[in-house]
PyMOL commands that place a pseudoatom at each C-alpha (Angstrom):
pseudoatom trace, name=CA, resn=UNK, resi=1, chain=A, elem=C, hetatm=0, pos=[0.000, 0.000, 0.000]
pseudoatom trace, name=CA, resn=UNK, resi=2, chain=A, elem=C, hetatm=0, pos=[2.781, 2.602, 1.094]
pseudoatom trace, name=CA, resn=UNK, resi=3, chain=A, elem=C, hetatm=0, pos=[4.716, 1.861, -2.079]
pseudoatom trace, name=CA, resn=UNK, resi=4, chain=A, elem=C, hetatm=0, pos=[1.539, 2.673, -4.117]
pseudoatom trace, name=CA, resn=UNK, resi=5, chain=A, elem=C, hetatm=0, pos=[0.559, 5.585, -2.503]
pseudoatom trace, name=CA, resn=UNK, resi=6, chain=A, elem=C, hetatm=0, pos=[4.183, 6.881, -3.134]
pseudoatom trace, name=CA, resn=UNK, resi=7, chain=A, elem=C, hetatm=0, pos=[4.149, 6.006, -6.859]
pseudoatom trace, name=CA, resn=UNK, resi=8, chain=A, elem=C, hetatm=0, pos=[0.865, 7.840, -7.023]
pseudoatom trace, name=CA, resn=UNK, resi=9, chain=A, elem=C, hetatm=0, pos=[1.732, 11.228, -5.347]
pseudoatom trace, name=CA, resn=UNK, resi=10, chain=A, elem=C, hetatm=0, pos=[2.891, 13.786, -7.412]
pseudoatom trace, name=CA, resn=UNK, resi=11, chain=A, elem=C, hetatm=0, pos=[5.466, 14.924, -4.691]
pseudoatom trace, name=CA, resn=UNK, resi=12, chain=A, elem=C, hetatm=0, pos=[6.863, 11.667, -3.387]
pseudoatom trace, name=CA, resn=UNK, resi=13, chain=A, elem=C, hetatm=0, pos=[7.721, 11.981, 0.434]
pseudoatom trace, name=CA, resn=UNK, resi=14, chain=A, elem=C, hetatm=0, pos=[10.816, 9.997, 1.846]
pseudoatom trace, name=CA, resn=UNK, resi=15, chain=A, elem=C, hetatm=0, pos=[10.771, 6.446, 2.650]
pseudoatom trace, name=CA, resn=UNK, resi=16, chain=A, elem=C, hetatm=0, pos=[9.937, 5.927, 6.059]
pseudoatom trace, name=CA, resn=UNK, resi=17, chain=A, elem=C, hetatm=0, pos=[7.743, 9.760, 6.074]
pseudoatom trace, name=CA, resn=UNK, resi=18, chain=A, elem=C, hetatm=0, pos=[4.586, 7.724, 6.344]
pseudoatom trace, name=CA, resn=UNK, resi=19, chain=A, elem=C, hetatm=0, pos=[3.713, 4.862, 8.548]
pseudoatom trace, name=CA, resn=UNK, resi=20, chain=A, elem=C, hetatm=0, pos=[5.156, 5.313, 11.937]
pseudoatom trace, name=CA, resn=UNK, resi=21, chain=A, elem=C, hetatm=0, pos=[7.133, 8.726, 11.686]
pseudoatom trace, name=CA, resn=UNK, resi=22, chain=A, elem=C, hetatm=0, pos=[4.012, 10.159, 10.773]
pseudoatom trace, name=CA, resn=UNK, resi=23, chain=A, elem=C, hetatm=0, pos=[1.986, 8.239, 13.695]
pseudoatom trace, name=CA, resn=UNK, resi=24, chain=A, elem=C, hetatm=0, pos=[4.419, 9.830, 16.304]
pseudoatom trace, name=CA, resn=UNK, resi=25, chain=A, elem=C, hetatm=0, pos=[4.473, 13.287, 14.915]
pseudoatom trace, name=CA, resn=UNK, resi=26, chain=A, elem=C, hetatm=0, pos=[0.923, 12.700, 15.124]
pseudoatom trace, name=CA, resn=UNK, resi=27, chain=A, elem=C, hetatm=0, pos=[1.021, 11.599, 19.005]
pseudoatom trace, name=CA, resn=UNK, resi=28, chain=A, elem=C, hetatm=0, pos=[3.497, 14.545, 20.150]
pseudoatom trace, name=CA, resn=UNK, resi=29, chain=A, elem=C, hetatm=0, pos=[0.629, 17.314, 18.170]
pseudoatom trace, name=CA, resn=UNK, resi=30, chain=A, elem=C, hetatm=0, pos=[-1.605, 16.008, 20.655]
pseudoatom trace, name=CA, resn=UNK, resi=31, chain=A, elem=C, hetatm=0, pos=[0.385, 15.138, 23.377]
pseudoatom trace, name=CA, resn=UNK, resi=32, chain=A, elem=C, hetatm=0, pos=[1.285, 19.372, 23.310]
pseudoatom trace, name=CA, resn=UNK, resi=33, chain=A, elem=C, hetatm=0, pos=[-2.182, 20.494, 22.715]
pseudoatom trace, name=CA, resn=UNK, resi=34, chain=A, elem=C, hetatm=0, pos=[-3.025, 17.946, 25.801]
pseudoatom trace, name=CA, resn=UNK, resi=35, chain=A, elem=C, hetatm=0, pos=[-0.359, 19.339, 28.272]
pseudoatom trace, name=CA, resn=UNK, resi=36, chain=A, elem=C, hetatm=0, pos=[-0.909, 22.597, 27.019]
pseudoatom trace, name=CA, resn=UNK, resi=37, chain=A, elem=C, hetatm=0, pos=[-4.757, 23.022, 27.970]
pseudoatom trace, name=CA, resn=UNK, resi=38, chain=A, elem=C, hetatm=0, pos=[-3.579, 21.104, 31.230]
pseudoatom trace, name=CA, resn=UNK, resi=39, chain=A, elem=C, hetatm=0, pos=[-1.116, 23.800, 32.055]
pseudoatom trace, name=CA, resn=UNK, resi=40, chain=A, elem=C, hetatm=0, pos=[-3.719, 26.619, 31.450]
pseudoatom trace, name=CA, resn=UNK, resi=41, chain=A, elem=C, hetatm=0, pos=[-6.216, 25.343, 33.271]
pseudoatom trace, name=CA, resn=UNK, resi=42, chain=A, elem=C, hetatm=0, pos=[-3.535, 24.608, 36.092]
pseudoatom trace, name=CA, resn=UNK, resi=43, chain=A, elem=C, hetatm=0, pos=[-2.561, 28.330, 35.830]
pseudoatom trace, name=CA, resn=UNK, resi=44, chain=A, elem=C, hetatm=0, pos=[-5.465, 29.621, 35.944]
pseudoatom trace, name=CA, resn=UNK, resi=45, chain=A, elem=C, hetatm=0, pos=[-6.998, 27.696, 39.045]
pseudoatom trace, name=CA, resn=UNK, resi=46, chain=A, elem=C, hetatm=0, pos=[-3.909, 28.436, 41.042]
pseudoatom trace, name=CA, resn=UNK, resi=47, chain=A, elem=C, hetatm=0, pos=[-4.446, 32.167, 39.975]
pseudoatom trace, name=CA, resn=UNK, resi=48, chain=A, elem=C, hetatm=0, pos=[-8.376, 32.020, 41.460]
pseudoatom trace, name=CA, resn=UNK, resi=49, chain=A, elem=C, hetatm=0, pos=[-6.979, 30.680, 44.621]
pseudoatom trace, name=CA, resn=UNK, resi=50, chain=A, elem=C, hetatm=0, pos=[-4.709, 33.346, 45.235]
pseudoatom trace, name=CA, resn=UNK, resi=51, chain=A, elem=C, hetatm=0, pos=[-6.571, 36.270, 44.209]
pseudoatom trace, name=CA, resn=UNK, resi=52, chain=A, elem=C, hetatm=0, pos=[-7.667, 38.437, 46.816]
pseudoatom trace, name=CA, resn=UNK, resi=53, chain=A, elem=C, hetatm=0, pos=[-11.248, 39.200, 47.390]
pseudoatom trace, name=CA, resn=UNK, resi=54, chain=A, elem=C, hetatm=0, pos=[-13.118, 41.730, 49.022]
pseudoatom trace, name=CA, resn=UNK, resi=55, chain=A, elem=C, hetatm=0, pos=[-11.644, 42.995, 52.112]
pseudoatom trace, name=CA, resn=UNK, resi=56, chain=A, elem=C, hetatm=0, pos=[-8.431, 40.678, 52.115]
pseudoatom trace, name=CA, resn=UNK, resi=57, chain=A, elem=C, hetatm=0, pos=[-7.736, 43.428, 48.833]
pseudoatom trace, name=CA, resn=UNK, resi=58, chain=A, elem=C, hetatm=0, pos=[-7.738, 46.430, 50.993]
pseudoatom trace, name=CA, resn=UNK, resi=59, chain=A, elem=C, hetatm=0, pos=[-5.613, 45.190, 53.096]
pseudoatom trace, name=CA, resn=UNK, resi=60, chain=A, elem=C, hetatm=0, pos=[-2.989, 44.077, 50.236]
pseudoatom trace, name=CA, resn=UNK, resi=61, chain=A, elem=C, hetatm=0, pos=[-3.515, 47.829, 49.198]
pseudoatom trace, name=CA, resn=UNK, resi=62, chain=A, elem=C, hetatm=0, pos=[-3.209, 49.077, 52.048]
pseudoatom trace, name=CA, resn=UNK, resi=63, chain=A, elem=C, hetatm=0, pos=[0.616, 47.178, 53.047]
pseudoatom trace, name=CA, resn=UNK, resi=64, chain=A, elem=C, hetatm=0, pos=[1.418, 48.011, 49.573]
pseudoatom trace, name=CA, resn=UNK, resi=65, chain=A, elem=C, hetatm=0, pos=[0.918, 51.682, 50.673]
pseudoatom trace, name=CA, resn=UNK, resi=66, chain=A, elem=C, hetatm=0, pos=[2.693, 51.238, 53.361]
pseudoatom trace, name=CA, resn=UNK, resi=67, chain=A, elem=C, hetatm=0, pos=[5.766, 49.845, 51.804]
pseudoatom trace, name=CA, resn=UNK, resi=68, chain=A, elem=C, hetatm=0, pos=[6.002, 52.672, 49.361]
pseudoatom trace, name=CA, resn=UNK, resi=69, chain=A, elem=C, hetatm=0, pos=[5.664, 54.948, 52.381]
pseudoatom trace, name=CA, resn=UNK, resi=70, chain=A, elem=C, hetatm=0, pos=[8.652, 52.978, 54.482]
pseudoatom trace, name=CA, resn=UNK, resi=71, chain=A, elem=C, hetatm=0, pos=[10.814, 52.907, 50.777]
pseudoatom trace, name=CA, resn=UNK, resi=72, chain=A, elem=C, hetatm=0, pos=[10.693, 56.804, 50.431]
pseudoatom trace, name=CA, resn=UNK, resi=73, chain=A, elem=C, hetatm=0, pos=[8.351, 56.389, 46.935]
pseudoatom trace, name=CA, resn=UNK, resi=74, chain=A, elem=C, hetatm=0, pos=[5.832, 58.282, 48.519]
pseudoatom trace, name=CA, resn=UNK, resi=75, chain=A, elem=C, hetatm=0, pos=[5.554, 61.316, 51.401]
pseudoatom trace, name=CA, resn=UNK, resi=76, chain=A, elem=C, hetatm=0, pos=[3.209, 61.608, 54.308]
pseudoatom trace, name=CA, resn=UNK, resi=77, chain=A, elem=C, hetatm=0, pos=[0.676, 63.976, 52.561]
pseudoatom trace, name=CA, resn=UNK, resi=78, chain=A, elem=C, hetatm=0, pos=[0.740, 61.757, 49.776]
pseudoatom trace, name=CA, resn=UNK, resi=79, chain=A, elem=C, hetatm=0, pos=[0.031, 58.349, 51.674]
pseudoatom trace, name=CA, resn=UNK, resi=80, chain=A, elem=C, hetatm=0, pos=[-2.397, 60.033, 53.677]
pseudoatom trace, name=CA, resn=UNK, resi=81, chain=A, elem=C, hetatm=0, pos=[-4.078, 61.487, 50.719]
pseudoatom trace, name=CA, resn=UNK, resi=82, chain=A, elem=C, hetatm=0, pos=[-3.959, 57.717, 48.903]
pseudoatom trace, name=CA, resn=UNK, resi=83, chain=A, elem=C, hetatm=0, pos=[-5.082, 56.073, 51.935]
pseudoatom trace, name=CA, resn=UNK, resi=84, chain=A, elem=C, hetatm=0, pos=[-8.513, 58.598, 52.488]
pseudoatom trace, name=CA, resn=UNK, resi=85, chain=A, elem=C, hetatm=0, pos=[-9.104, 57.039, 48.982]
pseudoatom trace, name=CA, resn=UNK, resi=86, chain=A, elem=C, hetatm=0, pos=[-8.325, 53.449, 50.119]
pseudoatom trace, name=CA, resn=UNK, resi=87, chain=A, elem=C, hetatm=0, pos=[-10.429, 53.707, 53.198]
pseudoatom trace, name=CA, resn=UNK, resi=88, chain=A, elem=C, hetatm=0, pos=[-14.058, 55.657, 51.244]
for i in range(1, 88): cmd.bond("trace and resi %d" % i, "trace and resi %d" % (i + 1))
show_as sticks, trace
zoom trace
C-alpha cells in the first residue's frame, strides 16, 4: 500500500515519512495540545486561589501603601491622601 501511494503522489515523500514517523508526529501534536490546555487550566486555578477578594484586597492595598511609604516612593501627605481614597 505505502509503495503505491508513493508512486501515485505527485510529490513523493521519503521512505519511512509515512507509517510510523508520521503516527508519532501525530502523538506529540496532541500530546502538546493535551499538556498545554492542562497547564492553562492549572494556571489559571492556582491564579483564582490566590486572588484576593473583598476585604483581604484592601488590606494588600493598604501594606502596599505602606511599603512605598517605608521605601521613600511616597511622602506623608501623599500616603495620607492615597489612603482617604483606600479607606471611602
Amino acid at each position: 500500500m505505502h509503495m503505491f501511494l508513493h508512486q501515485m503522489s505527485p510529490h513523493p515523500l521519503p521512505w519511512g515519512f509515512c507509517g510510523v514517523s508520521m503516527q508519532f508526529i501525530m502523538v506529540m501534536a496532541w500530546a502538546l495540545v493535551i499538556g498545554g490546555a492542562y497547564m492553562l487550566i492549572r494556571d489559571l486555578i492556582k491564579r483564582g486561589r490566590n486572588a484576593p477578594a473583598g476585604h483581604d484586597c484592601r488590606e494588600s492595598n493598604r501594606n502596599l501603601l505602606d511599603r512605598r511609604l517605608a521605601s521613600g516612593e511616597i511622602n506623608r501627605d501623599e500616603y495620607d491622601a492615597i489612603r482617604h481614597k483606600l479607606e471611602e
